[in-house]
N, C-alpha and C positions, 0 to 999 in steps of 0.2 A: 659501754656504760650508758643505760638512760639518762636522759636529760630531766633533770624536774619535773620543768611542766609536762612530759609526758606521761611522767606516775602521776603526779595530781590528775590530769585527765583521766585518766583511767580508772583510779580510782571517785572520783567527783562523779558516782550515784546517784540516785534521789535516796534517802533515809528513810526507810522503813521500820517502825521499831516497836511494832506490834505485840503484846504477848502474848497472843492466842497460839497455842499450841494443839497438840493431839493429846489422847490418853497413852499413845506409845512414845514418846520424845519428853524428854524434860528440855528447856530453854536456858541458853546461855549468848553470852555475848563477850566476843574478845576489841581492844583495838588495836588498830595496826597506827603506830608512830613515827612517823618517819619524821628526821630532823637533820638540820646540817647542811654546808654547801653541797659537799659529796653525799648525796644523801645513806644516810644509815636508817637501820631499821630496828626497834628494838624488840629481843625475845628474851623469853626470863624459863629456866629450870623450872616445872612443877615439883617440888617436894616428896620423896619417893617412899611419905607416909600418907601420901594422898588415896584416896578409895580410886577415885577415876586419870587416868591418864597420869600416874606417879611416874616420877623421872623425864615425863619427856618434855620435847624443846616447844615451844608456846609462843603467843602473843598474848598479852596478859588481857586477862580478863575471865569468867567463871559463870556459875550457875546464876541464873535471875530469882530475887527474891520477891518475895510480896511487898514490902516496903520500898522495892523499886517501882519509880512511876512507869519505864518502859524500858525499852534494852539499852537503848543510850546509856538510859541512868545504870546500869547494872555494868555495862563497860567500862564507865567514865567510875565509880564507887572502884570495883575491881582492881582499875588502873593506879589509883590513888591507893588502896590497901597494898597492892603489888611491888610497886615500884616508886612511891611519893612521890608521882607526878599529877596537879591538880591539873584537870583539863575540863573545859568550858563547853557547853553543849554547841554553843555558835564556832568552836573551833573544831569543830567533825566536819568534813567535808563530805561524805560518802559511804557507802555504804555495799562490800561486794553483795550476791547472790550468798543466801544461806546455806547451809554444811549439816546431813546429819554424819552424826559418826557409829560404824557401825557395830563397833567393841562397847557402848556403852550408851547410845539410846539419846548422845545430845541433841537438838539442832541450835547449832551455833550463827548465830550474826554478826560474820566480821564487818565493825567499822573502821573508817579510814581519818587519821588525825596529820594535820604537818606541823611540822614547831622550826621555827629560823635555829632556837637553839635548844639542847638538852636541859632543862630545870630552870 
């Protein structure tokens, strides 16, 4: 088993959260939650009346809108519509390397959150 501090380090990125994208990629942003002594991580079912990635296993978060100021904000809205968990932009730590996928044309921004405890 990892030890904490060594997924926070690893996770603990500089943030990037750009929305410039391409004309072939739409933009999305998930976060990754880790919480707990033992640390766990949470993933949520996408809805299998979803257009993109129905049924499968996730970290929440989705497509970036325009009323979002940047991916942050589209992961942390996401997270809170997802799973009613309100998370704080000074509580992201990190940020992996981006993801496109290539069933469906995202490029994804995973962020990295910790929480002592779940909610």
């Amino acid at each position: 088993m990892l030890e904490l501090e060594k997924i926070r380090n690893a996770l603990s990125r500089p943030i990037s959260t750009q929305t410039q994208g391409n004309q072939n990629t739409k933009l999305a942003a998930v976060l990754i939650v880790i919480y707990g002594p033992e640390p766990s991580v949470i993933m949520t079912e996408r809805p299998k009346t979803m257009d993109h990635h129905a049924g499968e296993i996730s970290f929440p978060g989705g497509r970036w809108e325009k009323d979002d100021a940047d991916l942050l904000a589209t992961a942390i809205r996401e997270t809170r519509e997802e799973i009613g968990v309100q998370i704080h932009n000074n509580q992201v730590i990190g940020q992996l390397t981006p993801v496109t996928t290539l069933n469906s044309g995202f490029t994804i921004a995973p962020l990295s959150q910790f929480r002592k405890k779940f909610r």
